[in-house]
N, C-alpha and C positions, 0 to 999 in steps of 0.2 A: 138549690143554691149554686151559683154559676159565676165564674169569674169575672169580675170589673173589665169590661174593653176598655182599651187604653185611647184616649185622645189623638187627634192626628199633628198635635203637636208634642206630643209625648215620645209618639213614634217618630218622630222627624230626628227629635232629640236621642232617642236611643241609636239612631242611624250615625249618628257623629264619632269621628274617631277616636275624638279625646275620653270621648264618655266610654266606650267600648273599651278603653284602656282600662278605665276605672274601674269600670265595671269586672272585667276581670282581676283586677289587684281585690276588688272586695269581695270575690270569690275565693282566690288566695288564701286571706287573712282567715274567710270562715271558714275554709280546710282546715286548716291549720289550725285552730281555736277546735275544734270539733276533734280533728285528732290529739292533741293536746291532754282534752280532758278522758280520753283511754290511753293513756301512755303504755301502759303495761300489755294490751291489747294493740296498740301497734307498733311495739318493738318486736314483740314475738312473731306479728306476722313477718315485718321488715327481716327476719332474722334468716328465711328462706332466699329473700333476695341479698342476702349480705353473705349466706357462704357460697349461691350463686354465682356471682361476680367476681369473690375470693377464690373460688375455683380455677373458673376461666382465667385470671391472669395466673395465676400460678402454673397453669395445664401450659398456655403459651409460656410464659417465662422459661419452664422446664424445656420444652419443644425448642426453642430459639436459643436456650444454651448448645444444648445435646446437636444441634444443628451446626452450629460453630464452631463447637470444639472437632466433631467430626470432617467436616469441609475446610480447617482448617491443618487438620493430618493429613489428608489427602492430596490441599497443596502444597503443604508442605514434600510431599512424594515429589510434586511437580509434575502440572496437568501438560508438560512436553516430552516427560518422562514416558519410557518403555522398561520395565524390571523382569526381568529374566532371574529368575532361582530354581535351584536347584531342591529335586526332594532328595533328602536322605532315607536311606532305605533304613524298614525296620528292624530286617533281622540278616543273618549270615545268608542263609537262602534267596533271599530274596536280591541279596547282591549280588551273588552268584549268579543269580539269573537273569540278573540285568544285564552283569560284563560280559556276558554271551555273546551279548549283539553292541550295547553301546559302552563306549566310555564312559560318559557321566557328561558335568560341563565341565570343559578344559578351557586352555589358553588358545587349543586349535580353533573351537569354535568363536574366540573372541577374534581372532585374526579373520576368518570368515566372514562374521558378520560385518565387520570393520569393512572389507571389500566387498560386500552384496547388498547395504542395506544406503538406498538413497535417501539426501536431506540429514544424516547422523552429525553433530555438531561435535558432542564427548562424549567419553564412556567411559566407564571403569569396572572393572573388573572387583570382586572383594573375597577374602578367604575370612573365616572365623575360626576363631577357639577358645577355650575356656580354660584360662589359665589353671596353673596346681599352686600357686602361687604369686603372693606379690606384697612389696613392701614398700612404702612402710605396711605396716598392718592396716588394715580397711578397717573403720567402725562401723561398715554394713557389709553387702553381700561382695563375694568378690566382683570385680567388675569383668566383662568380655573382652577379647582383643582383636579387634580389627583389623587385615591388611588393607588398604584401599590405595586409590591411586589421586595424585594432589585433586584430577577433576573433580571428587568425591564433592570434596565442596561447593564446586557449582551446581551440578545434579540436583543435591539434596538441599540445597540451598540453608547450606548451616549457616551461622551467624557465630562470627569469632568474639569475645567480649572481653580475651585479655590476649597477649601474642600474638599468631599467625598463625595460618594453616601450614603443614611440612610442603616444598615445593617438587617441582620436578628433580632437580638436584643432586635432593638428599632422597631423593626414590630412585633413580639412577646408582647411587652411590651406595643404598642397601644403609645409609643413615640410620645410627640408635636414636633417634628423634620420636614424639611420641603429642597427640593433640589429647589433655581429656573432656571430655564429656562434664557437664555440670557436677553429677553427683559422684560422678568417679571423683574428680578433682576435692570436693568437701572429704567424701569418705578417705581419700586418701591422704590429704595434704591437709585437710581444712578451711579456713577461711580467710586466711591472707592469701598475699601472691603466691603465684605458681610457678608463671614462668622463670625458666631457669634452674629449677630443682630437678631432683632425679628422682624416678622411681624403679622397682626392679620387678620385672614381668619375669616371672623363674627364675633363668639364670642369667640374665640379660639387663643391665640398665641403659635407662631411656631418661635421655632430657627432653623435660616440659617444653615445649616453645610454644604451646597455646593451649587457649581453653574454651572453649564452647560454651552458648547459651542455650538455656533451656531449649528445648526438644517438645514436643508437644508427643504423647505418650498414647496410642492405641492397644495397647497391648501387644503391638510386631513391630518389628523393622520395617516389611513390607506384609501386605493385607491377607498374604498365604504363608507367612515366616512364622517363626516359634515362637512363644511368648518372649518379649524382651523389653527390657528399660532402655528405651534409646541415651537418656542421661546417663549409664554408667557403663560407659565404654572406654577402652583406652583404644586412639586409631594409630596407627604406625605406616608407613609407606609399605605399598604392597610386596615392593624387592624386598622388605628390611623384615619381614613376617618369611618369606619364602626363601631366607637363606639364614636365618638366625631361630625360626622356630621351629621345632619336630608336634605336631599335633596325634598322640597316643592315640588319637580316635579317629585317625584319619582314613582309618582301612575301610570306614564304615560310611566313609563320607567321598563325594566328587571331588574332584582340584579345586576347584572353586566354586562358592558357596552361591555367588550370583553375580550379574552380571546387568548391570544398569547403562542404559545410555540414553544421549540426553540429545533430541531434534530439532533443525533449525524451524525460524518462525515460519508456521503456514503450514507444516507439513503434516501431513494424516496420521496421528501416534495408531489410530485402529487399524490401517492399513499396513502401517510399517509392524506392526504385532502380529497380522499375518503373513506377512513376509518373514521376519524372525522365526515365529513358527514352523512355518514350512523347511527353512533351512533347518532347525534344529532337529527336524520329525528325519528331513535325509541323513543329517550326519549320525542320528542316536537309532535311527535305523527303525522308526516309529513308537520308544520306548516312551512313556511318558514319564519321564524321570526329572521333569521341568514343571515350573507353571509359567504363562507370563500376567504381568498384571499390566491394564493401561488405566493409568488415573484419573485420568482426562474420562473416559466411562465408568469408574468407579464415582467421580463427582457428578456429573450427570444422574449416576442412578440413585447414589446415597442424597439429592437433591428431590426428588421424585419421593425415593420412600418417608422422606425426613415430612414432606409436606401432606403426606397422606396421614403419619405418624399423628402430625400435630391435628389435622382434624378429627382424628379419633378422640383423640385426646378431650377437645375443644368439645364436642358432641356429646362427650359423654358429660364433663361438666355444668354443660349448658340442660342437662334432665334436672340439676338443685335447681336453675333457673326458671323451667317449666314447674316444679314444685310450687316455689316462690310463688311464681303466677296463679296458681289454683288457690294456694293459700290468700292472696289479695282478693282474688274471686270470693272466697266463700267469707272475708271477713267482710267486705262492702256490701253483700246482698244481707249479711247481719246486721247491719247498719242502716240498710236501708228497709227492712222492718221494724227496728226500734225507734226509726225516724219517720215513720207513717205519715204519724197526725202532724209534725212541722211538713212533710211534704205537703199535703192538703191544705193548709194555712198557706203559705207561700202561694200555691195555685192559685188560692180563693184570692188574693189582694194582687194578683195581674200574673205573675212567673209564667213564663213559658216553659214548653217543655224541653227545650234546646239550655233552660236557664238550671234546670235540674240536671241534665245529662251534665255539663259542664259542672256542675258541684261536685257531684261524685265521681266525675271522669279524673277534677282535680287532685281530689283526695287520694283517689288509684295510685297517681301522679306522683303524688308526694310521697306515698307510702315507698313505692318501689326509687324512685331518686333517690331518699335518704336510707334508704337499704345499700343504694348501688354506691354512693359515698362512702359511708363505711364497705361496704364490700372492697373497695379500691385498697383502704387501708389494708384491710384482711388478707389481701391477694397481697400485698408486697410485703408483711410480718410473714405469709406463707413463703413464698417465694426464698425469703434471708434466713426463712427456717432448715427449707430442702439444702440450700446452699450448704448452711452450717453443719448439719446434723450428717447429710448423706454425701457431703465433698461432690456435690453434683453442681456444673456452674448453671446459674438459673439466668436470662435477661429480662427484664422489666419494660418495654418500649411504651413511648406514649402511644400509639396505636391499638396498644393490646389494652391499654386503659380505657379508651377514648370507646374500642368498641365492646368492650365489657359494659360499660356504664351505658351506652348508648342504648346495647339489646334491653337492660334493668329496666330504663322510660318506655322502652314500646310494649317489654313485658305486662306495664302499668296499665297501659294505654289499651292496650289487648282484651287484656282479662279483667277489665275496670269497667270496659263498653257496655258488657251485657248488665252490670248491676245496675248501673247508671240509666238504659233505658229501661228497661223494668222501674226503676224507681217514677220514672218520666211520663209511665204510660198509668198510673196510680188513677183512679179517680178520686178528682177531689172530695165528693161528698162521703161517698166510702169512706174515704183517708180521714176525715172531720170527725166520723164517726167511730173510727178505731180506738180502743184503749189500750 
């Protein structure tokens, strides 16, 4: 028994567009009607390709927060920036045997570098301390006390969002003037206005004349600094710190905590940080009792690690998706033994074999599609879940949907081929013959 040849006006007919159109939409419907009546059977395959895809955007959403918030601290530092800090020593010995050979960072080395470093636009200087005291009473942690100098705010590119920042002036003048930090300001003041009010750092009050916008928070001040809340800072002008406060712990510490400056457009922050360097390695007599950081190669590099990050990430997701695919694999050559005998019928009244592959290539098709559909959902409930649960900021991009779903079709497509010609290369009389 051998298949009907088809007329050569049959053929002419099949050759037409409109028909080829058709003919595919009625390939379609039979997928579909075919997978329909195992519903149960291919939700559970689709179920591989659904947390496949729900993976992948979730891995990327995670990757493209953690990447933003990070490059966003960094320029926040300011990729013009060169920061200079000082390490504190850990113990009495070890100070000791520091001041042997070097001071520490002082005000000399700010005047130096000020006259050796070309392209320098501003700088500031900064001391810290951790107050014993402050009032009103905090309802969290006490907050830090900054000396800094008005540049401070261009450097680090604050953002003022009620008063102003303390100017030359009243830093000149050694001014009880005082900017806080977001959470300082809530912990101490609360939720109305601020400026204008007092608060008392020891034995010192300070009027408010501004207040600061959120901070974006790495865990330091700068990328080699100590753990710190940039929001819960009180800043003061750097005269108004070095003539109004005595810091208990300062025997243990440099004159000054760091030393930030800020370079005009164009100029080489990595070359100006080995020049820095160099000066400070002569004046501290080789001690390394400094770090410097340049942010401008800290964004660079954390750009670099963030995108290898994210394909590991992506890679290892993409093994549910390889699952997925086996799983479609082994339900369609399931399929295409319980469909024997309609394969062989089909043969026997004209089908090609390109008519069969295209059956079950479409079925593959559909299966892993409407996995990758839902998977889409799955990935952005996953995604508002990491958000919620682990205060991790997650991004959702069309991109990362578009190629999640995209790899789900070719997954189909893939791993759908081999059952499809196996079903294709059936002989019809065989097939006829099967029960």
């Amino acid at each position: 028994m051998t298949a009907a040849p088809m007329k050569p006006e049959a053929k002419e007919q099949a050759r037409r567009p409109g028909f080829t159109i058709l003919r595919y939409f009625a390939d379609l419907a039979l997928a579909a009607e075919n997978l329909r009546a195992q519903k149960t059977r291919t939700f559970l395959t689709a179920l591989g390709i659904v947390f496949g895809v729900g993976s992948v955007i979730g891995m990327l959403a995670i990757g493209a927060g953690a990447r933003e918030e990070s490059l966003r601290f960094i320029e926040q530092l300011g990729v013009r920036n060169v920061l200079i800090d000082s390490r504190p020593a850990t113990s009495q010995e070890e100070l000791q045997q520091r001041r042997r050979a070097s001071p520490g960072l002082t005000d000399r080395d700010v005047r130096i570098l000020q006259a050796n470093i070309e392209g320098l636009e501003i700088f500031s200087a900064r001391k810290t301390m951790h107050p014993a005291k402050v009032l009103p009473k905090p309802s969290g942690d006490l907050p830090e006390l900054y000396g800094v100098r008005p540049s401070y705010e261009a450097i680090h590119n604050l953002h003022v969002t009620e008063g102003r920042f303390f100017n030359a002036r009243e830093d000149t003048s050694s001014a009880a003037v005082c900017v806080l930090g977001e959470t300082a300001k809530i912990n101490l003041l609360g939720y109305g206005s601020a400026a204008g009010k007092f608060v008392k750092v020891n034995d010192t009050w300070l009027e408010v004349v501004g207040v600061l916008g959120e901070q974006i928070t790495s865990g330091s001040q700068n990328i080699g600094a100590q753990m710190q809340d940039l929001n819960n800072i009180v800043f003061i002008p750097l005269n108004t710190f070095q003539y109004r406060y005595w810091d208990v712990t300062s025997f243990m510490k440099d004159d000054l905590d760091s030393v930030d400056l800020r370079l005009k457009e164009g100029v080489d922050s990595v070359q100006v940080a080995k020049v820095a360097a160099a000066i400070l390695n002569s004046t501290h007599h080789n001690i390394q009792d400094f770090t410097v950081t340049i942010p401008a190669a800290l964004l660079a590099q954390q750009k670099r690690t963030q995108t290898i990050f994210t394909y590991v990430m992506v890679a290892i997701a993409a093994i549910s998706l390889l699952v997925g695919g086996i799983g479609i694999m082994n339900i369609v050559l399931s399929t295409v033994l319980e469909r024997t005998r309609e394969i062989g019928i089909r043969r026997a009244i004209g089908a090609r074999r390109s008519d069969i592959v295209r059956q079950f290539l479409i079925e593959a098709v559909l299966i892993s599609g409407g996995g990758g559909v839902l998977g889409i959902g799955f990935g952005l409930f996953l995604s508002w879940l990491i958000a919620r649960l682990a205060e991790w900021k997650t991004i959702v991009s069309a991109s990362s949907v578009l190629i999640a779903f995209g790899v789900s079709v070719v997954v189909g497509v893939v791993f759908g081929i081999y059952p499809a010609m196996k079903a294709s290369r059936i002989d019809p009389i065989e097939a006829l013959r099967y029960e």
